[in-house]
N, C-alpha and C positions, 0 to 999 in steps of 0.2 A: 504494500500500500504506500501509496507516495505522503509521504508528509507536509502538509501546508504549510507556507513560511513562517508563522508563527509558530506552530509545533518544533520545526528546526531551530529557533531561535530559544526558545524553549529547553530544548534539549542539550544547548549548548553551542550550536553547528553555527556557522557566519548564513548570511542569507543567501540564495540559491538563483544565482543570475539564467535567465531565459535561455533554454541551451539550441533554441529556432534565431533568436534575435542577435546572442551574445555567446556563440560555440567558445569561445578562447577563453573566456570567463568561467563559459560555464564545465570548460575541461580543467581549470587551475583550481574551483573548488571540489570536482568529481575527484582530483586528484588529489586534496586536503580531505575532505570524509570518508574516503576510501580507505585512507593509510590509519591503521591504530593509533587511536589519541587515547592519551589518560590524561581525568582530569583533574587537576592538582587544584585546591581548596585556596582560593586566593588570600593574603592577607597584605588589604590593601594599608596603604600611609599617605596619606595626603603632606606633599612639602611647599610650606609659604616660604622659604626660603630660595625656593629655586623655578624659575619661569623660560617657558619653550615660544615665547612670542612674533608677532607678528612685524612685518617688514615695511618701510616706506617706499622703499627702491631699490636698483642693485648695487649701488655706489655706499661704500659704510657700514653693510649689514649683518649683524649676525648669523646669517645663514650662505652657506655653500650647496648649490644645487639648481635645480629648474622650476620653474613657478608656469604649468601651464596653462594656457589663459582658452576658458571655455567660452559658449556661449548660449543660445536656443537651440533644446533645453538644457538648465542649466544642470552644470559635474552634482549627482547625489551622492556616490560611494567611491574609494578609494583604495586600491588592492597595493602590498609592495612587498617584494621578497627582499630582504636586506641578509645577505651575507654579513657575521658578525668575525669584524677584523681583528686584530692584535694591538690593542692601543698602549700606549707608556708614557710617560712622563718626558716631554723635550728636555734636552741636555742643558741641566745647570738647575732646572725646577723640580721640586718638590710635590708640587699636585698641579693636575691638570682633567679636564672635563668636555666631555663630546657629547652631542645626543644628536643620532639619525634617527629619522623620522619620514612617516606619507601623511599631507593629511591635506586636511579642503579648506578652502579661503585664507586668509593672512596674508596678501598680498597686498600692500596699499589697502587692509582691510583691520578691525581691530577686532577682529573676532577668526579664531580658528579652532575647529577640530581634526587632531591629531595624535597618534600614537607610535611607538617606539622602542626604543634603547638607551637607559643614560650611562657610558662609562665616569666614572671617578675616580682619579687617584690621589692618597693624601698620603704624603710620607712611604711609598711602595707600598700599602694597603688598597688595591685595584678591590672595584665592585662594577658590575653589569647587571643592571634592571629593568624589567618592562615597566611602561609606563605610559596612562595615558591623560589627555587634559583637553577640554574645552575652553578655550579662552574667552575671558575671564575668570574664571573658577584655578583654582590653584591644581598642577598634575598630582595623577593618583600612581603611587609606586606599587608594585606587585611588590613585594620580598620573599614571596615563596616561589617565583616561579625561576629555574637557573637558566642565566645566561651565560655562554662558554665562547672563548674563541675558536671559531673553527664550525659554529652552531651556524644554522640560517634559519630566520626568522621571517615569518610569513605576520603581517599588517592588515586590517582592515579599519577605515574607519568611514561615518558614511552618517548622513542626514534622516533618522525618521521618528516615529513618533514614542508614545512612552516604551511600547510594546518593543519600538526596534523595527516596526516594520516601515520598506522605504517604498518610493515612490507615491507619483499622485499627490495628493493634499498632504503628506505624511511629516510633518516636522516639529520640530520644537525641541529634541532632545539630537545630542551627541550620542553615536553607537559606535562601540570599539569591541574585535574579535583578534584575538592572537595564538599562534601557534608557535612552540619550536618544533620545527619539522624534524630538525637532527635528534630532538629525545623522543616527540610525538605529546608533549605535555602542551594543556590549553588550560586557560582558568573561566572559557564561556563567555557571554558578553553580558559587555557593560554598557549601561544608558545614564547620560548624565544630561539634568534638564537645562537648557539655555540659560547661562548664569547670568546673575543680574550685572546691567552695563554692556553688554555684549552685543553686537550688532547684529543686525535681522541675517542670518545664514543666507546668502545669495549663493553661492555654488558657480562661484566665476573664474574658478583658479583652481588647482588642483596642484602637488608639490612633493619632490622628494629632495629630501636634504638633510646634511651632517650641520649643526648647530651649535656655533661657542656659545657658551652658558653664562652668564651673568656676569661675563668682563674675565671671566677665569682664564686663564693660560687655556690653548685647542691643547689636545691630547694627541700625540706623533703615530703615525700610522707609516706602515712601510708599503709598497706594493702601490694596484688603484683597484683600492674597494669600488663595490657599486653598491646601486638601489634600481632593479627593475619592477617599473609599475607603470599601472593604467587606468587612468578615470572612467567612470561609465555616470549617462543622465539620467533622465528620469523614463527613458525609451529603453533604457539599459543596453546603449549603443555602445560599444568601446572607443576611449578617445585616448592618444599617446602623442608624444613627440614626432611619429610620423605624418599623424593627421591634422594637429592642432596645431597655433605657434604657443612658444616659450620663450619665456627669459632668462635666460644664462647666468647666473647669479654668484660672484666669487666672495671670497670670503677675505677681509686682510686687517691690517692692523690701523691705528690710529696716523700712521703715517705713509700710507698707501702701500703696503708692504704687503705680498699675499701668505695667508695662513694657511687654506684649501683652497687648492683650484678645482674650479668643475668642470666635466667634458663629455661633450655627447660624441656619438661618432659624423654628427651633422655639422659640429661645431670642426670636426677635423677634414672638413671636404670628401668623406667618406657619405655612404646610404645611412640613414638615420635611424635607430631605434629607439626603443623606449625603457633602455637601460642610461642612467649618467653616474659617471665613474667621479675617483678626488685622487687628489692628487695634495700632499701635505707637501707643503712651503718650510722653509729653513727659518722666514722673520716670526719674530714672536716679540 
């Protein structure tokens, strides 16, 4: 018997993209319910001390990554496989701090839903957390669920109603689904209601991207990570960096110095996908 998306939602599962409208969608979730999950008991932590926010432009900004720009109808959900890298402390620092992330709006917008990864490290004490946040409302950290180098991490996050479910009239709440595919642990989804101060969710943007946190030293990466993902509307069309345009968004210092560079393979005169790689910088 097939289960109606509330029942899936219910049960823990992300919501089940139309596999007539949305086949690629709807093979990266056949492909996620398929594979044994267990589901670990989450025990969330809410941190005011630490914010994943939103951007004015590409010039200055905390974030490294692509900001795709949607339009009618507008991006509802959010899909992003994040390979989880090897982070460390830059030579000569003591702590430093990353968070990649997929999520919708926050682009010249003051309001985002998004979810993730935060590395920290204080004194060679490294942590890796999920985590997810609606902005304005402060992120909510998993701490039971493990994050590993070498794990890859499956993202969802996505616009609908109390219940979770999207499209149509469906809004007012933040929904977050997460998996580590490399252990098979999920902690089910979460719905967090439009925080107060927050702006009306338009779905005009769509975003993946590595995150310096709160002026903190980036954390050193070797190699070029990626984040591959793709927006879908409220027709649950697929929209990517092939179909859509984007803004290229680097990441540097107070004196125009770059900390993560980002890079599609469009930005390298190559055919374009909807994976964008980073690339860490020497200034800090």
């Amino acid at each position: 018997m097939k289960l109606s998306q509330a029942e899936l939602l219910a049960a823990g599962y992300p919501p089940r993209p139309d596999p007539t409208i949305a086949p690629g969608a709807y093979a990266t979730w056949l492909q996620v319910v398929s594979t044994p999950m267990t589901f670990v008991p989450p025990h969330l932590v809410e941190r005011e001390d630490v914010h994943f926010g939103p951007i004015t432009g590409v010039t200055g900004s905390p974030w490294s990554g692509t900001a795709l720009r949607g339009g009618t109808p507008r991006y509802v959900w959010v899909l992003g496989t994040i390979p989880v890298a090897t982070f460390s402390n830059p030579p000569g620092l003591t702590s430093s701090q990353i968070a990649p992330w997929v999520g919708l709006d926050g682009y010249n917008q003051t309001d985002v839903v998004q979810d993730g990864f935060f590395y920290q490290n204080v004194s060679g004490a490294a942590a890796y957390t999920a985590w997810y946040e609606y902005v304005t409302a402060p992120p909510v950290f998993n701490t039971s669920m493990t994050v590993s180098p070498g794990n890859t991490m499956t993202f969802w996050a996505w616009q609908g109603n109390s219940s979770c479910q999207t499209g149509g009239s469906n809004s007012g709440f933040g929904c977050f689904w997460y998996e580590n595919q490399s252990t098979g642990a999920t902690a089910g989804t979460f719905a967090v209601a439009k925080p107060s101060g927050a702006a009306n969710f338009t779905g005009a943007y769509a975003e993946a991207v590595y995150e310096r946190v709160s002026g903190q030293p980036v954390s050193k990466f070797s190699g070029t990570p990626s984040i591959s993902y793709a927006a879908y509307d409220a027709n649950l069309t697929v929209h990517g960096q092939v179909s859509d345009p984007y803004y290229l968004i680097g990441l540097v210092n107070g004196s125009g110095q770059t900390l993560i560079q980002p890079f599609t393979a469009g930005a390298l005169g190559q055919t374009d996908t909807n994976d964008v790689g980073f690339i860490w910088g020497q200034a800090q």
